[in-house]
C-alpha positions in Angstrom: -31.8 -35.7 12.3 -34.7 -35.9 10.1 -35.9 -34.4 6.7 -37.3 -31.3 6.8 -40.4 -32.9 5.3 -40.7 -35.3 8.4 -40.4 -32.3 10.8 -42.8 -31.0 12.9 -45.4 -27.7 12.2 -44.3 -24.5 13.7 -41.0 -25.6 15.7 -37.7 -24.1 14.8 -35.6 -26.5 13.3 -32.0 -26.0 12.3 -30.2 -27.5 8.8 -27.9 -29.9 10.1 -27.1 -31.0 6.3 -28.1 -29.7 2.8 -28.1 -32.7 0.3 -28.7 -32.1 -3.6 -25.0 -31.7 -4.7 -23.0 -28.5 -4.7 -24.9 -26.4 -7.1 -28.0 -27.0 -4.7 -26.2 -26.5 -1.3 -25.0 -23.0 -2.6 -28.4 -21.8 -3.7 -30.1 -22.5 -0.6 -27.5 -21.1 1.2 -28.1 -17.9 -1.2 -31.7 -18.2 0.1 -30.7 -18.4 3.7 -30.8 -22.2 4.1 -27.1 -22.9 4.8 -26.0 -25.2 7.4 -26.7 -24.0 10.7 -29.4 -21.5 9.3 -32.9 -21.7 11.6 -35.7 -22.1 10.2 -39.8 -22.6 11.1 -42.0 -25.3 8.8 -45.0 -23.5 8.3 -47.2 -25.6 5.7 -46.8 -29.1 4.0 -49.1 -29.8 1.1 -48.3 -32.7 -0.9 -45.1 -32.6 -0.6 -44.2 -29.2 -1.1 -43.5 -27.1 1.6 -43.6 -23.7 3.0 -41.1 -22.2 5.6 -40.3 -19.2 7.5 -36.4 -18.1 7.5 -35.3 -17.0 11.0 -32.8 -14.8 9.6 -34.6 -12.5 7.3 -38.1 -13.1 8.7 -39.0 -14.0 5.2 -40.8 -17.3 3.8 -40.1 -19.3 1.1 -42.0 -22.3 -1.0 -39.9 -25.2 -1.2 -40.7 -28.5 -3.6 -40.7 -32.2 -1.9 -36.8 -32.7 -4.1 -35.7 -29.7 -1.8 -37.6 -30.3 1.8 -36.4 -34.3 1.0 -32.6 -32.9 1.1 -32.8 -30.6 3.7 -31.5 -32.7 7.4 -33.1 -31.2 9.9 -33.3 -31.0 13.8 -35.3 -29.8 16.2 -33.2 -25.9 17.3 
């Protein structure tokens, strides 16, 4: 278990744990990054990320707070 900002390019990883507090935890998981949700690091630029939900097919831009909270492992 790593953060998602440690994680490899283009592998599907899947949220083992979504830090940040409650308010956080329940607006990613409005965005599709719940626990259990896979998902695909696409781009990592200073910290800020961008990543490819599984679910929806859809990508999202992510600042280094969010990618730092988001536990990751390899799906």
């Amino acid at each position: 278990m790593f953060p998602l900002l440690s994680a490899p390019m283009n592998t599907k990883l899947k949220i083992l744990k979504s830090g940040g507090g409650t308010r956080m935890s329940k607006h990613l998981e409005s965005l599709g990054l719940g626990e259990g949700s896979v998902l695909t690091l696409l781009q990592e630029r200073d910290g800020d990320v961008i990543v490819r939900v599984m679910e929806g097919e859809s990508c999202l831009a992510l600042d280094q707070e969010v990618a730092m909270s988001l536990m990751v492992a390899e799906a």
